[in-house]
C-alpha positions in Angstrom: 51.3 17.5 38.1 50.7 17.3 41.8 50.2 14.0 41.9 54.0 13.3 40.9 54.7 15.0 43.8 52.5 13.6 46.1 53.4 10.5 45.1 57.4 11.5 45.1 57.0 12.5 48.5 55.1 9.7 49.5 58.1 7.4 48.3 60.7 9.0 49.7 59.1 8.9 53.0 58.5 5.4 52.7 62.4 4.7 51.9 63.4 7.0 54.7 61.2 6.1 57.1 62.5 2.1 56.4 65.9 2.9 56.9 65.6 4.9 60.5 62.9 2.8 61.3 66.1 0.0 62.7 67.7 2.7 64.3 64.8 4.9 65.7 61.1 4.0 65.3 60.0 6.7 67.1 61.4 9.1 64.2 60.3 7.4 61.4 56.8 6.9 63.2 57.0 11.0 63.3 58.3 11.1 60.2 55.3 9.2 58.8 52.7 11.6 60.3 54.7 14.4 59.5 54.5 13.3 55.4 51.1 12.0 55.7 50.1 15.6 57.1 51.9 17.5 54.3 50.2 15.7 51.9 47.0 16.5 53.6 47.9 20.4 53.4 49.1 20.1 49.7 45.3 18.9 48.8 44.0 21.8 51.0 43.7 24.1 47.7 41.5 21.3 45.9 39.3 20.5 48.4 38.7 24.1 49.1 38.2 24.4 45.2 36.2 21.2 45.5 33.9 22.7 48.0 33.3 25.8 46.1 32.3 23.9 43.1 29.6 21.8 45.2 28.7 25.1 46.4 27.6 26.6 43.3 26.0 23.5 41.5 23.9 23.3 44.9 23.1 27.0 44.3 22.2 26.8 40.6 20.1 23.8 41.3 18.1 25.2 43.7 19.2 22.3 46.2 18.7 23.8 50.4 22.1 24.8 51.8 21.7 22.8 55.0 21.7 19.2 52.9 24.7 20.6 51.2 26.7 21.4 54.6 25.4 18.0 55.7 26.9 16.2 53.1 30.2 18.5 52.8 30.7 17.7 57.0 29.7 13.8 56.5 32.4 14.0 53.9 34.5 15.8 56.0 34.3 13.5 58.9 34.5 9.9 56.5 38.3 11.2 55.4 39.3 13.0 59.0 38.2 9.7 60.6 40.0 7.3 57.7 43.1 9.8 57.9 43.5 9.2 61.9 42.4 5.8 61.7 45.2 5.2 59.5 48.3 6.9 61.5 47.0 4.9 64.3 47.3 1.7 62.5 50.8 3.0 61.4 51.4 3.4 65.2 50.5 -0.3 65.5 47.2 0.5 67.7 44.5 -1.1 65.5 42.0 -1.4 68.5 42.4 2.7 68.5 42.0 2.9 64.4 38.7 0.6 64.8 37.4 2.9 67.9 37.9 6.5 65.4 36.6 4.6 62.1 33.6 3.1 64.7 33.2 7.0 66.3 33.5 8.4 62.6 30.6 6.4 61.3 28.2 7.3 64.0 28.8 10.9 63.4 28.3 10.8 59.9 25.1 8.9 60.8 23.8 11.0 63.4 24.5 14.0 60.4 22.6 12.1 58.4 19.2 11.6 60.2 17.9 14.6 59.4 18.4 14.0 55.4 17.1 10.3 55.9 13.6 11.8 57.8 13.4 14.1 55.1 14.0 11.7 52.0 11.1 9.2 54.3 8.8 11.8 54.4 9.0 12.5 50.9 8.4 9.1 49.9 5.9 9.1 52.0 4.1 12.2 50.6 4.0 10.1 47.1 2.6 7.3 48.0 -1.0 6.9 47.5 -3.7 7.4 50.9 -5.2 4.0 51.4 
């Protein structure tokens, strides 16, 4: 069960990090990021496995690779952004957190133009000429 140890680790850093935080915040800031980051790299497998599954739906269905890609790097970008977003708050510099989470959004937005133009269009198309 990896989310026993996910969790286990998660814990652990969260008593250790209390108890140097009095003596050194700087280490238990760096411990913090260090955890959060091999959590990040314990889920690399699933979302690799996650990815592949997508993959092959989109493939079976028929469904044009680039909207796929689109919506793998929108996803992408929503938990990179919410991942940094969150050290920096951890770090105490919520102005920063709210500048990634604002610079995250307008990337996934500008990704997703070319699927809102194309959904548009579509609807578009269906509706009756006048």
């Amino acid at each position: 069960m990896e989310i026993i140890q996910i969790v286990g680790l998660g814990l652990i850093a969260t008593f250790l990090a209390l108890i140097v935080k009095e003596q050194k915040p700087t280490f238990a800031f760096m411990l913090v990021v260090f955890v959060g980051c091999v959590i990040f790299l314990l889920l690399i497998d699933q979302i690799s496995h996650i990815i592949q599954m997508i993959d092959s739906i989109a493939r079976s269905a028929n469904v044009n690779v680039m909207y796929v890609e689109t919506i793998l790097k929108i996803i992408g970008i929503a938990y990179i952004a919410e991942f940094g977003a969150q050290i920096t708050k951890d770090a105490g510099q919520g102005a920063i957190a709210s500048k990634i989470e604002l610079g995250g959004k307008i990337l996934i937005l500008t990704l997703a133009i070319p699927i809102i133009s194309v959904i548009i269009q579509t609807i578009i198309s269906l509706l009756p000429s006048a």
